[in-house]
C-alpha positions in Angstrom: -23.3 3.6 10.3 -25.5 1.9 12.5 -26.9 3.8 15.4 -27.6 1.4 17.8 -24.1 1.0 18.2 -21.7 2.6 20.7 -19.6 5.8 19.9 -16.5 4.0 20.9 -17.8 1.1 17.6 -18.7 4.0 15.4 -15.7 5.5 15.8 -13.5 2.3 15.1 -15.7 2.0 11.7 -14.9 6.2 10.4 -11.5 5.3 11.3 -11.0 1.8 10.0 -12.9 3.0 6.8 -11.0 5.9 6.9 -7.7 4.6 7.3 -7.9 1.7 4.5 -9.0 4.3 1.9 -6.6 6.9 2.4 -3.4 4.0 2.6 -5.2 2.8 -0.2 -5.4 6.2 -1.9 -1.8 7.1 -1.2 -0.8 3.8 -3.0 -2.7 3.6 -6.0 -1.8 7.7 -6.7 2.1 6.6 -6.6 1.8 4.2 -9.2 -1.0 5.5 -11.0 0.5 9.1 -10.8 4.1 9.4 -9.8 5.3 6.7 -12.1 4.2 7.2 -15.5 5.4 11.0 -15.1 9.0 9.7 -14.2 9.1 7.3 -17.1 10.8 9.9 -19.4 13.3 10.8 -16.2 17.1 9.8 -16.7 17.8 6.3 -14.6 19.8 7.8 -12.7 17.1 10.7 -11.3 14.1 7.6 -11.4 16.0 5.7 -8.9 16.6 8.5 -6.2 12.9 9.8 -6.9 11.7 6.4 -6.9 13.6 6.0 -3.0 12.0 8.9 -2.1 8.5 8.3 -2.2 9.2 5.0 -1.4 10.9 5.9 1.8 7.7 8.4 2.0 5.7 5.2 2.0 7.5 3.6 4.6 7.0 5.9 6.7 3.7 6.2 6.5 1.7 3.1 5.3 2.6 0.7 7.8 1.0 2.6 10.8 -2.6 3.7 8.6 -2.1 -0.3 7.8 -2.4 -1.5 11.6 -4.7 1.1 12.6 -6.8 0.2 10.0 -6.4 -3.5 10.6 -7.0 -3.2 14.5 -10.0 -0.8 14.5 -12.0 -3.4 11.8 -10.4 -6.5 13.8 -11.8 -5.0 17.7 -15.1 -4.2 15.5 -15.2 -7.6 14.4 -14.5 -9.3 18.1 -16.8 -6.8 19.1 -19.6 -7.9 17.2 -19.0 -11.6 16.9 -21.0 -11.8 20.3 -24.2 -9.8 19.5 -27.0 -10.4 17.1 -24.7 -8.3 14.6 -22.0 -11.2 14.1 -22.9 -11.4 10.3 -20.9 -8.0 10.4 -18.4 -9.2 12.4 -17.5 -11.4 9.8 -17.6 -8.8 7.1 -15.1 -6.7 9.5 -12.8 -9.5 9.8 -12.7 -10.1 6.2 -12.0 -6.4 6.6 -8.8 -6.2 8.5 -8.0 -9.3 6.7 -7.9 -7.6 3.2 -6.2 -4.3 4.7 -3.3 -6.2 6.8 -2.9 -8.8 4.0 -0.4 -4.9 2.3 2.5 -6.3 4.8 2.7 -9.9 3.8 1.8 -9.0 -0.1 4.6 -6.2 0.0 6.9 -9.0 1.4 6.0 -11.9 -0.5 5.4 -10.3 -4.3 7.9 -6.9 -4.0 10.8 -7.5 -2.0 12.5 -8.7 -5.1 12.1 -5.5 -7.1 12.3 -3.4 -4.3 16.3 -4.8 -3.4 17.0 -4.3 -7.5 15.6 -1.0 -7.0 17.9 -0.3 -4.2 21.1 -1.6 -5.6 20.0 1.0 -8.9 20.3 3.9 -5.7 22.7 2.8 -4.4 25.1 2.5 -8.1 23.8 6.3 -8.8 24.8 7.5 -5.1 28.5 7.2 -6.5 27.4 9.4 -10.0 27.5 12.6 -10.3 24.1 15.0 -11.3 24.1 14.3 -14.7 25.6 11.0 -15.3 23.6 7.9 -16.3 23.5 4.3 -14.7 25.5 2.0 -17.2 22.9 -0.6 -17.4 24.3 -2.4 -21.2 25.5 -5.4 -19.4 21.8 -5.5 -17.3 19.3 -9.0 -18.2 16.1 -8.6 -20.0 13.8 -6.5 -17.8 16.1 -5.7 -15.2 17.0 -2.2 -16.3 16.0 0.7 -14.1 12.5 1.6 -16.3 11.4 -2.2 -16.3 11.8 -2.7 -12.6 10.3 0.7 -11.7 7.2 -0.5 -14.4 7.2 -4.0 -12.9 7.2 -2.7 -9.3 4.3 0.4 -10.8 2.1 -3.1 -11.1 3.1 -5.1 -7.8 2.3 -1.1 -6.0 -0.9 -0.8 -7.5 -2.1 -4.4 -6.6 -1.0 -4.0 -3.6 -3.2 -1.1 -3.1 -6.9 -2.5 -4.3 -6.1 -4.7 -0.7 -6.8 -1.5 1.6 -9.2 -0.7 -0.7 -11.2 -3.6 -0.6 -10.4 -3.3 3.3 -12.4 0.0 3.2 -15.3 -1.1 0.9 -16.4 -4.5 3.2 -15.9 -2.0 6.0 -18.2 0.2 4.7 -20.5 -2.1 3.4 -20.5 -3.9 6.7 -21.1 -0.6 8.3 -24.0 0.0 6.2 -25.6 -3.2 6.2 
C-alpha cells in the first residue's frame, strides 16, 4: 500500500481487499467444497443442506459485498482528483467487479435458486428418510442437476469478488 496516502485510504484498501477476498473465498469453498461432498446425499437431505448454507450466504455475503464495493468506490472518488487517478480507475473497476455478485446472482441464479426452493419446500412435507419423487421431473431439473448447475452459476459468481480483490490490490500496489 502506498504510503503517502492517508490512514483513513489505507484502511478503505485492507478492507476493500479484505472484504472481496474473503466473500470471494466463502463462495468458491461452497461450491468447490460443500457440493461435490453432498453429491452422494439423498435428494431429499441435498435440498435442506443445500438451504442451509445458502441461507448462510444470505446472510452474510451481501453486507462483505457492499462494504467491499463502497470502501474501493470512496477510494476511487478519492483518488480521481489527485495525481493518483490512474488508480482510481483501477478501484472503480474494483467495486465494479465486486458489486457486479448482486446483479449476477439475480440475473444468471434466480432461476435455479426458486427450483431449488420448491425441492425444500416438496421435502419439508417428507419424513427423515423418505426421498423426493422426482420420475415425472424434465431433463436436468432433478435435485442433483440443479444443485450441479447452480455449483457452476456459485462458483462464477465468485471469481467477481475475486477479481474485485486482485485490481484492488494491484491498484494498491501500483
Amino acid at each position: 500500500m502506498s504510503a503517502s496516502l492517508p490512514p483513513s485510504l489505507r484502511l478503505a484498501q485492507a478492507v476493500g481487499i479484505m472484504t472481496s477476498a474473503f466473500l470471494s473465498g466463502g463462495v468458491l469453498a461452497v461450491s468447490y467444497g460443500f457440493v461435490p461432498s453432498m453429491s452422494q446425499a439423498p435428494n431429499t437431505l441435498l435440498v435442506r443442506e443445500w438451504q442451509t448454507t445458502y441461507g448462510r450466504g444470505v446472510a452474510a455475503a451481501p453486507a462483505l459485498a457492499i462494504i467491499s464495493t463502497f470502501s474501493f468506490a470512496w477510494l476511487s472518488y478519492s483518488l480521481s482528483f489527485t495525481l493518483n487517478h490512474h488508480k482510481a480507475e483501477i478501484f472503480a473497476l474494483a467495486a465494479i467487479a465486486t458489486g457486479s455478485i448482486v446483479p449476477f446472482t439475480i440475473i444468471f441464479m434466480t432461476g435455479v435458486n426458486g427450483k431449488l426452493y420448491n425441492k425444500v419446500k416438496v421435502s419439508k412435507h417428507l419424513g427423515r428418510h423418505e426421498e423426493i419423487d422426482e420420475s415425472k421431473d424434465k431433463k436436468g431439473e432433478n435435485s442433483q442437476a440443479l444443485l450441479d448447475r447452480w455449483a457452476i452459476l456459485n462458483f462464477t459468481r465468485g471469481l467477481l469478488p475475486f477479481a474485485g480483490a486482485s485490481l484492488g490490490f494491484y491498484a494498491s500496489m501500483a
